[in-house]
Kinemage of the C-alpha trace (Angstrom):
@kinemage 1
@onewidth
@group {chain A} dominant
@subgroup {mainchain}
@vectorlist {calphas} color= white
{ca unk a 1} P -23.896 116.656 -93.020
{ca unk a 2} L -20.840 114.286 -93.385
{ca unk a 3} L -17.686 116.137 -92.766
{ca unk a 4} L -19.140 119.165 -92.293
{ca unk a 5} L -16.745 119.750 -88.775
{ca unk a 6} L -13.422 119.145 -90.794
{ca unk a 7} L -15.021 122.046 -93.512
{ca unk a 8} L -15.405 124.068 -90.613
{ca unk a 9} L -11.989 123.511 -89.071
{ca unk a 10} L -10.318 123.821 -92.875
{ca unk a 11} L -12.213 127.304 -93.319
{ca unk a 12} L -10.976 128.687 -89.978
{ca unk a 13} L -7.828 127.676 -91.004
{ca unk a 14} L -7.979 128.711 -94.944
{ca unk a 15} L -5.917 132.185 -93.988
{ca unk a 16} L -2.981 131.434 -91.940
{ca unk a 17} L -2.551 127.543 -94.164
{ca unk a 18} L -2.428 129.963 -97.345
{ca unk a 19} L 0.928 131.352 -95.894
{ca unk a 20} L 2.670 128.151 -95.114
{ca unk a 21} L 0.659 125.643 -97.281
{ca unk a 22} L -0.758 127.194 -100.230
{ca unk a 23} L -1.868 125.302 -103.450
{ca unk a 24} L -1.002 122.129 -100.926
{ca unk a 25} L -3.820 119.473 -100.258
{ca unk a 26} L -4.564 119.122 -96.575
{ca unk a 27} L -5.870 116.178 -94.615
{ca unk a 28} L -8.340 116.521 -92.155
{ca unk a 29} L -10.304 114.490 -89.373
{ca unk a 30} L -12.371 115.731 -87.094
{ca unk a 31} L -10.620 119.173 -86.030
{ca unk a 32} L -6.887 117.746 -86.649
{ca unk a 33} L -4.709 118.282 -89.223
{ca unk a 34} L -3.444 114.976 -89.833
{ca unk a 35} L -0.815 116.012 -92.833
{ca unk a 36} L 0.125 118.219 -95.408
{ca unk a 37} L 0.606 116.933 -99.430
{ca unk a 38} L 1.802 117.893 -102.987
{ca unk a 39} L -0.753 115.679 -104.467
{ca unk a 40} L -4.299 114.764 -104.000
{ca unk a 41} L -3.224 111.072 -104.911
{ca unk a 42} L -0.984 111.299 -101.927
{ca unk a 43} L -3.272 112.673 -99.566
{ca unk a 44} L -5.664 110.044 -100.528
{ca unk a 45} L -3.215 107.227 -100.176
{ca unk a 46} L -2.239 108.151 -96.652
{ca unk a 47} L -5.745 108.534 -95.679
{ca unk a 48} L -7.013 105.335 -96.928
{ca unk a 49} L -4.024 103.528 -95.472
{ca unk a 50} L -5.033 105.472 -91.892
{ca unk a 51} L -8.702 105.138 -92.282
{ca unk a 52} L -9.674 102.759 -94.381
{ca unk a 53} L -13.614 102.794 -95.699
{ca unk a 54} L -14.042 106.000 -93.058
{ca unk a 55} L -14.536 109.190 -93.851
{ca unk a 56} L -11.602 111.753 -94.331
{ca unk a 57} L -11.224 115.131 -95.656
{ca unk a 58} L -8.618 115.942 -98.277
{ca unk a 59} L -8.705 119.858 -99.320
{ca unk a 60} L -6.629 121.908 -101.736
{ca unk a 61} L -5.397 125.065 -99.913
{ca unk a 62} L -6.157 128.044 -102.264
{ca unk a 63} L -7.747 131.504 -102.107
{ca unk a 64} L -10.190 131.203 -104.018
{ca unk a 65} L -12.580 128.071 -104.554
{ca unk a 66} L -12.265 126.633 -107.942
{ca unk a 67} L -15.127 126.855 -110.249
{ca unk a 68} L -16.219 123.785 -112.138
{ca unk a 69} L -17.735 123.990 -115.575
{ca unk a 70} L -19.310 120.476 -116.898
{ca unk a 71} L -21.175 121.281 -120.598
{ca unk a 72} L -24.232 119.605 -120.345
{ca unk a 73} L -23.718 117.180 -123.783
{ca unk a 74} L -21.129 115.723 -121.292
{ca unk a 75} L -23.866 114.648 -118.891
{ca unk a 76} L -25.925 113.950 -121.999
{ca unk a 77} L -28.405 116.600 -121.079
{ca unk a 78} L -29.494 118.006 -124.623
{ca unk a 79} L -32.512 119.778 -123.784
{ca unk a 80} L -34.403 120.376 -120.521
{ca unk a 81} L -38.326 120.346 -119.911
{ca unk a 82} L -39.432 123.442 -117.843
């Protein structure tokens, strides 16, 4: 799995970043911590301009994991066949 090592690294990390970095977006490669960010649009920018069409990790540094609801006429799934 793609960027599975910077999850790893950014989950044995999650406690002591929520003291110093919380609700801050974090960019990872590999097992570094390349910089710390206000905004996701930030943390993007500087990891395009460091690693172009690579992969990079960008991560919001929060207790809990944010739940994402998408209502299914917004995929336009109206009905399903079981």
């Amino acid at each position: 799995m793609e960027l599975e090592e910077e999850l790893k690294f950014f989950e044995s990390k999650r406690a002591e970043w929520l003291e110093e970095y919380r609700d801050k977006y974090v960019l990872i490669k590999g097992k570094e911590l390349i910089d710390v960010f206000t905004s996701l649009e930030d943390a993007y920018k500087e990891g395009v301009k460091r690693y172009g069409n690579q992969p990079f990790f960008i991560k919001k540094v929060s207790e809990v994991e944010p739940t994402e609801i998408t209502p299914s006429l917004m995929l336009g799934v109206t009905r399903a066949n079981l």
